[in-house]
C-alpha positions in Angstrom: 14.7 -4.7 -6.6 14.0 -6.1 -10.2 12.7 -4.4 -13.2 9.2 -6.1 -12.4 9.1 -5.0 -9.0 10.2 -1.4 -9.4 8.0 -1.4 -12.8 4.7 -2.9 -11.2 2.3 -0.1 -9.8 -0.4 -1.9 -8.0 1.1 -3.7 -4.6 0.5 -7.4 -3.5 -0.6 -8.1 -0.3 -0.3 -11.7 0.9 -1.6 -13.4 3.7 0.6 -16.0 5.4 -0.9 -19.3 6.4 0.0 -22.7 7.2 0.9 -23.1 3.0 3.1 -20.0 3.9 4.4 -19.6 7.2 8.1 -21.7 6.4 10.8 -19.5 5.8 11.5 -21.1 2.5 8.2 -20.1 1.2 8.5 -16.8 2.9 11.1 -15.8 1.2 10.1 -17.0 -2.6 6.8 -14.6 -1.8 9.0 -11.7 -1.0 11.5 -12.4 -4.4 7.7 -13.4 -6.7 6.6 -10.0 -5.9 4.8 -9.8 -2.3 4.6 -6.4 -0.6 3.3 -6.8 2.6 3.1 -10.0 4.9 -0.3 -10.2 6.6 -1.2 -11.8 10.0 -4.6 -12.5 10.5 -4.8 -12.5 14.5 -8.4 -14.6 14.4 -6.3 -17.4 13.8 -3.0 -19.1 15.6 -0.9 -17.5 18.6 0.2 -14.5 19.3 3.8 -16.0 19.7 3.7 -17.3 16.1 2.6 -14.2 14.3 5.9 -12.5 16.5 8.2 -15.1 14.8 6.6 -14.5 11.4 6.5 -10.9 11.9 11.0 -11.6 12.6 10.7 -14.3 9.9 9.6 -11.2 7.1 11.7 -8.7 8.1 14.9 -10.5 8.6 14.1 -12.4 4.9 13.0 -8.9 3.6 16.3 -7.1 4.6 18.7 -10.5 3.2 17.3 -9.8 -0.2 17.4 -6.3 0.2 13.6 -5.6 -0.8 11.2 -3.6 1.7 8.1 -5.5 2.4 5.9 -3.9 5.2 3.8 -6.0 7.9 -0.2 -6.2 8.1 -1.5 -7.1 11.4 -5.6 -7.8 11.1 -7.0 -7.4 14.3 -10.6 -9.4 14.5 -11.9 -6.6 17.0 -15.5 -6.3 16.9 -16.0 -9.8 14.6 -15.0 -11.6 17.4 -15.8 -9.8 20.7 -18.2 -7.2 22.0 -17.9 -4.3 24.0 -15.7 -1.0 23.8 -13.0 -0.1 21.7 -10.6 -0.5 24.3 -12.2 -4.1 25.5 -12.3 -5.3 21.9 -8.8 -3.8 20.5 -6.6 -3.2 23.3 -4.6 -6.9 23.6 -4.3 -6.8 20.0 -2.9 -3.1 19.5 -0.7 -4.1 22.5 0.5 -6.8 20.7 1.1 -4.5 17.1 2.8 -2.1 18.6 5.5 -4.4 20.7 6.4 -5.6 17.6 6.3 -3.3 15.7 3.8 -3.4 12.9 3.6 -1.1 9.5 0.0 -1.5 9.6 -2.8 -2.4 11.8 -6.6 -3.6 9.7 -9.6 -3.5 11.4 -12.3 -5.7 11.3 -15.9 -4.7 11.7 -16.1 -0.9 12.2 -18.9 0.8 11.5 -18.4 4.5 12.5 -15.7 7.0 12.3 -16.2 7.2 16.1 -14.5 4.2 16.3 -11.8 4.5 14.8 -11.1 7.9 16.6 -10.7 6.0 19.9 -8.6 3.6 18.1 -6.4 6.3 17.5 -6.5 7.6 21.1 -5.4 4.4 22.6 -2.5 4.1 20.3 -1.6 7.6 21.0 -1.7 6.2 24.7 0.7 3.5 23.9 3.0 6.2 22.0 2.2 4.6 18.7 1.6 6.3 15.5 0.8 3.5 13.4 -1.3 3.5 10.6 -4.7 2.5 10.4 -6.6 0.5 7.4 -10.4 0.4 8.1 -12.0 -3.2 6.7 -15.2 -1.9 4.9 -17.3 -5.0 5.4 -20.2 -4.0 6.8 -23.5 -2.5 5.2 -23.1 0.3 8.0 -18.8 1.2 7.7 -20.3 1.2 3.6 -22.8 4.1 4.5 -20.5 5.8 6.4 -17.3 5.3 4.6 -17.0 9.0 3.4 -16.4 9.9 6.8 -14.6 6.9 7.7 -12.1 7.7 4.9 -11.5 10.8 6.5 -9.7 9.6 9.8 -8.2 6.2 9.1 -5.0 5.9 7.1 -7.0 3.5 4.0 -9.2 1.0 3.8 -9.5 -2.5 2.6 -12.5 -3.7 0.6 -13.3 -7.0 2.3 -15.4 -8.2 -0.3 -16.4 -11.4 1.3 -18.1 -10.2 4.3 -19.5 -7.2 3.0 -21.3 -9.6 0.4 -23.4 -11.6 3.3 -24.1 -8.3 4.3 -25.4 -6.5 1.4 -25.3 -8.8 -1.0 -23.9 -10.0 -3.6 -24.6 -8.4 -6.3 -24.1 -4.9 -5.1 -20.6 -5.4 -4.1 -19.2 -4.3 -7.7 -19.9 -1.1 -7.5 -19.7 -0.3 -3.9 -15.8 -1.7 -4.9 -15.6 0.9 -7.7 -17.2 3.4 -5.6 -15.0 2.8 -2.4 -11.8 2.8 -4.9 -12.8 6.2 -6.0 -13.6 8.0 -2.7 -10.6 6.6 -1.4 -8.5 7.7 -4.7 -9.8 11.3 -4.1 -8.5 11.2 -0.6 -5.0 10.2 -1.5 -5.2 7.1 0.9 -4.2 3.9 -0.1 -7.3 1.5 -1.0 -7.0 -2.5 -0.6 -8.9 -4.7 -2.8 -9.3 -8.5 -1.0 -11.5 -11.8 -1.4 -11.1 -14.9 -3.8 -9.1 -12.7 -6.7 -7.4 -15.9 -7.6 -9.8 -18.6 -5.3 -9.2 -21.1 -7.7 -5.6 -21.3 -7.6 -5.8 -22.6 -4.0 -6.2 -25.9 -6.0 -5.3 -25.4 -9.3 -1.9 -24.0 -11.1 -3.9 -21.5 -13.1 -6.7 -19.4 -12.2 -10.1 -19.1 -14.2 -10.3 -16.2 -16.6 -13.2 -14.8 -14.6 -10.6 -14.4 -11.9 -8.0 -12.9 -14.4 -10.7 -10.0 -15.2 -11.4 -9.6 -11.7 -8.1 -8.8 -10.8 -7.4 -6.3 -14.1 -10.5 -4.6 -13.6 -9.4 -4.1 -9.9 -6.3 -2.7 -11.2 -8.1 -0.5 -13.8 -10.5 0.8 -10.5 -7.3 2.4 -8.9 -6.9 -0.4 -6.7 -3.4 0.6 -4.7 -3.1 -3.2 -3.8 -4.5 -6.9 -4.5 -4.8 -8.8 -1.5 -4.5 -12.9 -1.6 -6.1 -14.8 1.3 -6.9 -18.6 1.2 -4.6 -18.6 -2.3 -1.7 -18.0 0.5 -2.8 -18.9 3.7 -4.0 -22.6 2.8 -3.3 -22.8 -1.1 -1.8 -25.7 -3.1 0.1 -23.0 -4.7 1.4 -19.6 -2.6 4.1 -18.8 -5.1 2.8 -19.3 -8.0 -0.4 -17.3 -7.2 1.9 -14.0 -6.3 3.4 -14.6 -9.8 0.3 -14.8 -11.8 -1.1 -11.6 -9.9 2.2 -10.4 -10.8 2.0 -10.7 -14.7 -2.2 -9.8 -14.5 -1.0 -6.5 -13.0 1.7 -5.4 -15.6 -1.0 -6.3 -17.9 -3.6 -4.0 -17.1 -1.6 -1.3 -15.8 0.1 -0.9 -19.8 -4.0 0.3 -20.1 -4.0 2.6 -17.5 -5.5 6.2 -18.5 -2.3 7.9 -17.0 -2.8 11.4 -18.9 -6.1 11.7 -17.4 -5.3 12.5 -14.1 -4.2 16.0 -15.4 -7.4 17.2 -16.6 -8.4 20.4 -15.0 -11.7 18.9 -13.2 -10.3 15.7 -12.0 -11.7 15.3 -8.7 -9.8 15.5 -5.5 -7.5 18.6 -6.3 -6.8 20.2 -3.8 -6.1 24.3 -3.2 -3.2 23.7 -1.5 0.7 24.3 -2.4 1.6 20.4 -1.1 -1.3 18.8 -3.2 -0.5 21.4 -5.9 3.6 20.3 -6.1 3.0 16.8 -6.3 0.4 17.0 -9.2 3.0 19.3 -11.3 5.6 16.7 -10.5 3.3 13.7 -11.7 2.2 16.6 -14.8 6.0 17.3 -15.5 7.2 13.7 -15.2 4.3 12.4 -18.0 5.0 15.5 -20.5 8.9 15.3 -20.5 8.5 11.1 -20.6 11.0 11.3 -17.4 12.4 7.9 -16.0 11.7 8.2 -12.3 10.0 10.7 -9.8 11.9 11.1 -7.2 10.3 11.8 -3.7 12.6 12.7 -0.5 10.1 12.3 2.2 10.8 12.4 5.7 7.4 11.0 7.4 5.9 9.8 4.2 3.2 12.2 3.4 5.5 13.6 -0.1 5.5 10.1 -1.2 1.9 9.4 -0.4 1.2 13.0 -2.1 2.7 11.7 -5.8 1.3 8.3 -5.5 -2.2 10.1 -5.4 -1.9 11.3 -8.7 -0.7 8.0 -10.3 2.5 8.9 -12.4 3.2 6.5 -15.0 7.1 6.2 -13.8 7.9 4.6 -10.4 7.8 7.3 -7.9 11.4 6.5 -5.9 10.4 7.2 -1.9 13.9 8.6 -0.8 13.5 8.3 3.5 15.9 8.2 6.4 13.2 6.2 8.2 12.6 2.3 7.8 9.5 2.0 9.4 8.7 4.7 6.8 9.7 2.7 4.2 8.0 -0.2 5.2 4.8 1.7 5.8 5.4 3.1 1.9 5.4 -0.3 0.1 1.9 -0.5 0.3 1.4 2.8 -1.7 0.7 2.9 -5.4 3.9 3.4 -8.0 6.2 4.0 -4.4 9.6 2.3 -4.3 11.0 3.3 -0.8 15.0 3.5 -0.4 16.2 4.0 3.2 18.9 6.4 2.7 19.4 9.8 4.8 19.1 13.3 2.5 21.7 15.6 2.5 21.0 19.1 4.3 21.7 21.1 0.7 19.7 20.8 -2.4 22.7 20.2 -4.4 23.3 17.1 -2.4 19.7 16.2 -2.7 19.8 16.3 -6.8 23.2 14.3 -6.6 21.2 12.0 -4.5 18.5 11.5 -6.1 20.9 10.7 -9.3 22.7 8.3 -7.4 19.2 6.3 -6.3 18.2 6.4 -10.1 21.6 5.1 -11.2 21.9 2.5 -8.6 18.6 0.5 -9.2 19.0 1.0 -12.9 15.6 3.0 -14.0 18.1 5.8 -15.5 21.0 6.0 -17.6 23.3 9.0 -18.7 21.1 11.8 -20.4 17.9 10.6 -19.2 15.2 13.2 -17.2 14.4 12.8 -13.6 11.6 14.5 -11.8 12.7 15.3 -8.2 10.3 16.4 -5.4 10.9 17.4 -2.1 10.3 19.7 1.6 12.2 22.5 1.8 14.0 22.8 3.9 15.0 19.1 3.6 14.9 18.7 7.3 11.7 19.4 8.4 8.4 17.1 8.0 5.0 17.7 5.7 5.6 20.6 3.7 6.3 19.6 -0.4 7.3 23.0 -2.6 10.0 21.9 -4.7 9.7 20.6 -8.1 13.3 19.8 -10.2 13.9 18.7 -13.4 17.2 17.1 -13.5 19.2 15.3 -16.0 21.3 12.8 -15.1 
């Protein structure tokens, strides 16, 4: 990982195309700062998005970066009927190969995405669900929708024909927020950087868009045509890139320790993570460091946006993979040791390794004890290394 990557807060999302689908490009996406690879299933074959699916994760794993998978299943935009009729090939087809996430397009209820979840408990598939807000109904209802998907991704471009135009501002801001208070990761997607699918710059309406998305709480930028069909892929990940660092050296990051922010929970998990983010800002630590065994420690931290990279320490790839579309989370695949002495030398050992810490500097480590079992954080350290 570089400095950037490890640095940057605010994921990008990049949707691969005909401009991207070469494993040359590919791979320049992965080292100029993309995240996560999405397929959009309304458009070529199933047997091509399988071999760009291999294409990612092969690439990923040679340059030893992380970099989840996105499969956007056109459900209900392109078909009618039931859930099952309109999603079942499609979550066949995600869960054969494996996917880190699975969009969909079109929902309006939390009903729906409910029996989603059924028929990929059915399949013996826990992957996670991002809801596409596009639609003047999933908007009304997106409280509730929030509460049983895994995030959500404001499509911007559809939910503009729907509601127009001008109200999509602040139904962004106000999806952000909601999702922000639920600690689940929020995607922010349409024409950030439109123009670049032509040109080598972008405007400097585009430039605020994207800052302002980042100042929102955005957890990730999404590019779409600027990837899929652009004249310049590469270049349009490294421009969101240096926009991000930007805006995120603005970022109110005290703030989310005021007694009344909104979505504290009463609850010891919620509770450890905050101190840890609280901690990490007061002592000016390098790194928080998050041993998580299913993700949910990780995803805990994230919420409460610390201004160091929050290290994801996991056993569990798909984990991982599923991580790197979280806010501030650097996942490392390595297996914790069953003593908290071995944990704290670990988490040292991480720091050192990627080069966020040095001798003498703080480190804020957070885990589940006991180190073996899944969804419980209590432990707050303050280490030096």
């Amino acid at each position: 990982m570089t400095d950037a990557q490890i640095l940057r807060h605010v994921k990008i999302v990049c949707t691969l195309g005909p401009a991207s689908n070469s494993p040359e490009v590919i791979r320049k996406l992965l080292s100029g700062g993309m995240n996560i690879a999405r397929l959009n299933l309304n458009y070529g074959t199933l047997e091509e998005h399988s071999q760009l699916v291999k294409t990612v994760r092969s690439l990923s794993q040679e340059l030893g970066l992380t970099a989840g998978v996105l499969l956007d299943l056109p459900g209900f935009k392109r078909r009618t009927g039931d859930v099952k009729a309109v999603f079942g090939q499609h979550l066949e087809f995600a869960v054969t190969n494996k996917a880190d996430w699975i969009a969909l397009s079109f929902i309006s209820s939390a009903q729906q995405v409910k029996e989603v979840r059924v028929l990929l408990r059915e399949m013996k598939s826990d992957i996670p669900l991002i809801v596409k807000i596009e639609r003047a109904k999933s908007l009304e209802e997106s409280k509730s929708i929030i509460e049983v998907c895994d995030g959500i991704m404001v499509a911007r471009g559809d939910l503009a024909a729907d509601i127009s135009i001008e109200r999509v501002p602040i139904a962004q801001k106000r999806l952000i927020k909601e999702a922000n208070r639920a600690g689940k990761p929020v995607i922010t997607a349409t024409q950030m950087l439109e123009s670049m699918t032509r040109s080598i710059t972008p405007t400097r309406a585009e430039a605020t868009d994207v800052a302002n998305a980042v100042l929102d709480g955005s957890d990730a930028l999404m590019l779409s045509e600027e990837t899929t069909i652009g004249a310049h892929p590469v270049e349009a990940v490294e421009t969101m890139v240096k926009i991000i660092l930007a805006a995120e050296s603005e970022l109110p990051y005290g703030e989310m320790f005021r007694e009344d922010w909104p979505g504290v929970l009463p609850e010891i998990n919620d509770a450890t993570a905050r101190a840890a983010c609280h901690i990490a800002y007061q002592v000016q630590a390098k790194a928080v460091v998050a041993f998580t065994a299913g993700g949910t420690t990780a995803l805990r931290v994230s919420k409460y946006r610390p201004r160091q990279p929050i290290l994801a320490v996991t056993p569990n790839e798909s984990v991982a993979r599923r991580l790197a579309l979280s806010w501030g989370v650097s996942p490392v695949i390595k297996v914790a040791p069953p003593t908290l002495t071995g944990i704290f030398e670990l988490a040292v050992s991480v720091a050192l390794d990627i080069g966020i810490a040095g001798k003498g500097d703080l480190l804020v480590i957070t885990a589940g004890i006991p180190p073996t079992g899944q969804g419980g954080t209590n432990l707050i350290k303050v280490h030096r290394v």
